[in-house]
C-alpha positions as CSV (number, residue, x, y, z in Angstrom):
1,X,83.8,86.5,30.1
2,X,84.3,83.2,28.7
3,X,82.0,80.4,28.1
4,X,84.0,78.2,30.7
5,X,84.1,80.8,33.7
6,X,79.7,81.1,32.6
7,X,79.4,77.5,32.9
8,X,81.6,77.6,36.1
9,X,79.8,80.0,37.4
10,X,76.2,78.6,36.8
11,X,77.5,75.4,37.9
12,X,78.2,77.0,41.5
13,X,75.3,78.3,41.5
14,X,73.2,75.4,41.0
15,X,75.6,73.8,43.6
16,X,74.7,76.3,46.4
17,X,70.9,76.1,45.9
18,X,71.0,72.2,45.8
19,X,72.7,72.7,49.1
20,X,70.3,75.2,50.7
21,X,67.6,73.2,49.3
22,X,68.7,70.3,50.8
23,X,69.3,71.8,54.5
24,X,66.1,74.0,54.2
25,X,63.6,71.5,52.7
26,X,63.9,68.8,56.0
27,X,63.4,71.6,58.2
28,X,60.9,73.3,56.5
29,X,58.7,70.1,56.4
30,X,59.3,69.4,59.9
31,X,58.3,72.7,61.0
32,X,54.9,72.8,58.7
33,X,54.1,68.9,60.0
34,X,54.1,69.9,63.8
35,X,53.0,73.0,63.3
36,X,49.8,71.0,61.8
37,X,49.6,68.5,64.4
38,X,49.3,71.1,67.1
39,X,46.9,73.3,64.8
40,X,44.8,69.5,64.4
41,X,45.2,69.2,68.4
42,X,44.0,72.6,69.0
43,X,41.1,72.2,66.9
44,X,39.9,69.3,67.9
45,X,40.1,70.3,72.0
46,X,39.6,73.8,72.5
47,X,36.2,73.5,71.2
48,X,35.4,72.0,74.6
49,X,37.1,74.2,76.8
50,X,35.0,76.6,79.0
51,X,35.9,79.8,77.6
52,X,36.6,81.3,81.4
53,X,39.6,78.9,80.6
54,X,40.8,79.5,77.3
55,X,43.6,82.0,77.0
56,X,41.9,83.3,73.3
57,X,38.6,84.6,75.4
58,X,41.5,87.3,76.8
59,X,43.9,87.7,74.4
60,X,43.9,89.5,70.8
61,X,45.7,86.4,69.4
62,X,45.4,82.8,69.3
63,X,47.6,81.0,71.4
64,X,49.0,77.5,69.7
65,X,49.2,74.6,71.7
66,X,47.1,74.9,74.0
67,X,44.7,72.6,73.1
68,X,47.7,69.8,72.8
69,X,48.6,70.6,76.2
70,X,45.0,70.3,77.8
71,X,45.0,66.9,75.9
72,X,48.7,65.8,77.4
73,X,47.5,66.4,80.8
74,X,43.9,65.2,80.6
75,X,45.7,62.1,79.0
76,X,48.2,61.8,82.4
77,X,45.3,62.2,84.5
78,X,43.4,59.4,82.9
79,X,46.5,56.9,82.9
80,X,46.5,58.2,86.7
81,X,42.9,57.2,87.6
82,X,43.1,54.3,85.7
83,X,46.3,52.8,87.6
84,X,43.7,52.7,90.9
85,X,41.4,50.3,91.8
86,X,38.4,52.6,91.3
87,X,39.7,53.6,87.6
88,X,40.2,50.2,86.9
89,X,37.0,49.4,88.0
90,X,35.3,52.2,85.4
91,X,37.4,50.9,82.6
92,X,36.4,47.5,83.2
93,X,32.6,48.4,83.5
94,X,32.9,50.6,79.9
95,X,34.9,47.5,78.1
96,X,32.0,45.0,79.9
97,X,29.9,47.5,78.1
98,X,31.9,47.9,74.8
99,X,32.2,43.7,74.3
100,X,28.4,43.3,74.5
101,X,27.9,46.4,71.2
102,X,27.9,44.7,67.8
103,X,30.1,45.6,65.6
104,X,32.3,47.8,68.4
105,X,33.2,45.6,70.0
106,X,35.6,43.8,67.8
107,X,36.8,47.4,66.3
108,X,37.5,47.9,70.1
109,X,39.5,44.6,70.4
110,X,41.7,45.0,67.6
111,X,42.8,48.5,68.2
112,X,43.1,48.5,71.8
113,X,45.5,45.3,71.4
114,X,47.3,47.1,68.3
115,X,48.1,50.2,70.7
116,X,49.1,47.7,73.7
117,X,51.9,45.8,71.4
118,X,53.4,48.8,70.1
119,X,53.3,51.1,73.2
120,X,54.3,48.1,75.3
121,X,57.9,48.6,76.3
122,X,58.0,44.7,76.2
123,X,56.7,45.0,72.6
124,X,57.9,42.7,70.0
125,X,55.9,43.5,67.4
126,X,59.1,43.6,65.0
127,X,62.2,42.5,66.1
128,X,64.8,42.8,63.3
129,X,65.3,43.5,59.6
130,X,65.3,40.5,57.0
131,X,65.3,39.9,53.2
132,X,62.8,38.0,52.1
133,X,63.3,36.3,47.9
134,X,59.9,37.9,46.6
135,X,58.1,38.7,44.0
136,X,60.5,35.8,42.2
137,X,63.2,33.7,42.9
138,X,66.5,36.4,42.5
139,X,64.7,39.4,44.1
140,X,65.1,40.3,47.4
141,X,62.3,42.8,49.4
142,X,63.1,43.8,53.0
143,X,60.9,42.6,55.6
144,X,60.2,43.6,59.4
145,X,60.6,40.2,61.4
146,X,57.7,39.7,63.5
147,X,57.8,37.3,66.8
148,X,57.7,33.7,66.4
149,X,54.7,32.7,68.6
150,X,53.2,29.7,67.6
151,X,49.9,29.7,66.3
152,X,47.1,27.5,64.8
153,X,49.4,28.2,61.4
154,X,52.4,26.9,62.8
155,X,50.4,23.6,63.9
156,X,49.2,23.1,60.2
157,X,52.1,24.3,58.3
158,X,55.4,24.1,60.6
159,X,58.1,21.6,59.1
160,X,60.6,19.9,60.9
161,X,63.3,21.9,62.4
162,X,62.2,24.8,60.3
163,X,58.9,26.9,61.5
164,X,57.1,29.8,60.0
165,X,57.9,32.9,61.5
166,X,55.3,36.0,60.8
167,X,57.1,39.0,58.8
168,X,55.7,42.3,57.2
169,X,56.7,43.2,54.1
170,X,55.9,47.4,53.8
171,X,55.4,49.3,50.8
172,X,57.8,51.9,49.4
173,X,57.5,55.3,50.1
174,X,54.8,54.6,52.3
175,X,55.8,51.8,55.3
176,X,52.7,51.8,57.0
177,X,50.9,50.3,54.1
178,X,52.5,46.8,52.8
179,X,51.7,42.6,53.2
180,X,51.7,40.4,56.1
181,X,53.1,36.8,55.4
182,X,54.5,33.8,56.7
183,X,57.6,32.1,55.6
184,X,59.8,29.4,57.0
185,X,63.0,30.8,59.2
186,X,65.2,29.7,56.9
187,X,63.8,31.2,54.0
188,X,64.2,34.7,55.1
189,X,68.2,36.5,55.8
190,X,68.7,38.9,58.4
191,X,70.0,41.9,58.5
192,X,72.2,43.9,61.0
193,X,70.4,47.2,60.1
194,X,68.2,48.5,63.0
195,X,63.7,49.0,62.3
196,X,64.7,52.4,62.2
197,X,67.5,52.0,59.1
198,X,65.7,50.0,57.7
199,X,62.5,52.2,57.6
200,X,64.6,55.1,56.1
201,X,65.7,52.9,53.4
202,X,62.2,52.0,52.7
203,X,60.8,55.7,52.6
204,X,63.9,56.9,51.2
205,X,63.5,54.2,48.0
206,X,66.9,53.2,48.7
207,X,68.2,56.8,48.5
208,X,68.7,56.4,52.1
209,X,71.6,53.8,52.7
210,X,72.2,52.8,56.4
211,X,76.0,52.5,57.4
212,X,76.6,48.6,57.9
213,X,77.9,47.6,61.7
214,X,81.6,47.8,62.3
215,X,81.5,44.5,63.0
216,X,79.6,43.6,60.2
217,X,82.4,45.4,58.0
218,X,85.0,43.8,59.4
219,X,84.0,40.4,59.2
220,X,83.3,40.7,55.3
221,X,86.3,42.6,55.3
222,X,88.1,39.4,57.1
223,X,86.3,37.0,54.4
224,X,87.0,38.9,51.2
225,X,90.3,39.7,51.5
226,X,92.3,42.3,49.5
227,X,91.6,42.1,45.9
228,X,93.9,40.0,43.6
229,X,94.9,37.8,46.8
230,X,92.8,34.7,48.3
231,X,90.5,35.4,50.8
232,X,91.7,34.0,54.4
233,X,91.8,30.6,55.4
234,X,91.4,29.3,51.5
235,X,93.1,26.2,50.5
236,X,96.5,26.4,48.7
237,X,96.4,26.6,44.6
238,X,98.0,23.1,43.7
239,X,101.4,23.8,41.9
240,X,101.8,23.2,37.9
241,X,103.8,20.3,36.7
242,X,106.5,20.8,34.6
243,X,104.7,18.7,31.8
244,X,101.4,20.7,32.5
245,X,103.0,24.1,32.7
246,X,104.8,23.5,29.1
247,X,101.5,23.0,27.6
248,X,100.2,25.9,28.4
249,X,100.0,29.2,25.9
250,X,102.3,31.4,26.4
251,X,101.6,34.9,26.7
């Protein structure tokens, strides 16, 4: 056999395992992530079963996920009680009781309002994708756009015409992780990528590149033009003179 058909052949192979790796390794990771999360659920609940109620006092094997599903329905059933008057009433007496703990209390606050805003279905906690010109003038870092409620900052730093709007800035590959800021409106472009695009392309390093809109694609489409012709609606080149075209080189 001859070195080309070897190389050929090695190169298919190397093909097909890139190929199995890549279909395999999402689904792999995916499988050993929930498989944790029910494994963390389980351990965390089942503990405080009564064991006249847990399936593992009768059977030879552990049963998965049924600790996640005691916590789903015990979950339900305290959004249930809480939606009446009398569950209000208990929540209300234990947040009376959690405002007046040091230190708890302002924990309590801040992630009780943090799960409100993004659970909310009203929740504009982000609202778009934007670029931002950061760390320097020339380079551009993607932001989430927060909402533009004023606050005391818009009061002190607002300009004319142009207010500061609050956007997060996330860290690459890790989005949770990244810096809050404020920048005037017209300082920052938006995007037509969706939070969820634009999250890929963070976690992804780029890798990841969202399809633009349609309508985003025809419109530059519409602006640039083929190449080697004018782009639409430009002005007419103004025709040489006979005196200026003779001075030219010729070619």
């Amino acid at each position: 056999m001859s070195d080309g058909h070897k190389t050929s052949g090695m190169t298919r192979l190397r093909n097909y395992f890139l190929t199995g790796f890549i279909v395999c390794a999402p689904l792999v990771l995916t499988i050993y992530i929930v498989w944790s999360f029910i494994g963390w659920a389980d351990s965390w609940v089942k503990p405080y079963i009564p064991a006249s109620y847990n399936p593992d006092t009768y059977l030879s094997i552990r049963v998965p996920g049924f600790g996640l599903i005691v916590a789903l329905v015990m979950i339900t059933l305290i959004g249930f009680l809480t939606a009446n008057f009398i569950g209000r009433a208990i929540v209300g007496f234990g947040e009376r009781l959690l405002n007046r703990t040091p230190l708890v209390r302002g924990l309590y606050k801040t992630l009780k309002q943090l799960f409100e805003t993004a659970l909310s279905n009203k929740s504009d906690m982000f609202r778009t994708v934007g670029m931002v010109e950061y760390p320097r003038k020339g380079v551009w870092s993607i932001v989430f756009v927060g909402n533009e409620k004023r606050t005391e900052i818009n009061d002190k730093l607002d300009k004319e015409g142009d207010p500061l709007i609050a956007v997060f800035m996330p860290c690459t590959p890790n989005p949770t992780t990244g810096f809050l800021m404020y920048v005037h409106r017209s300082e920052v472009v938006l995007l037509d990528m969706s939070i969820e695009d634009g999250a890929k392309l963070i976690v992804s390093a780029g890798l990841v590149v969202p399809e633009p809109a349609p309508g985003a694609a025809a419109k530059s489409k519409a602006i640039e033009g083929p190449i080697g012709n004018p782009p639409a609606g430009a002005l007419p080149q103004p025709a040489l003179s006979k005196r200026t075209a003779s001075s030219l080189p010729n070619t």
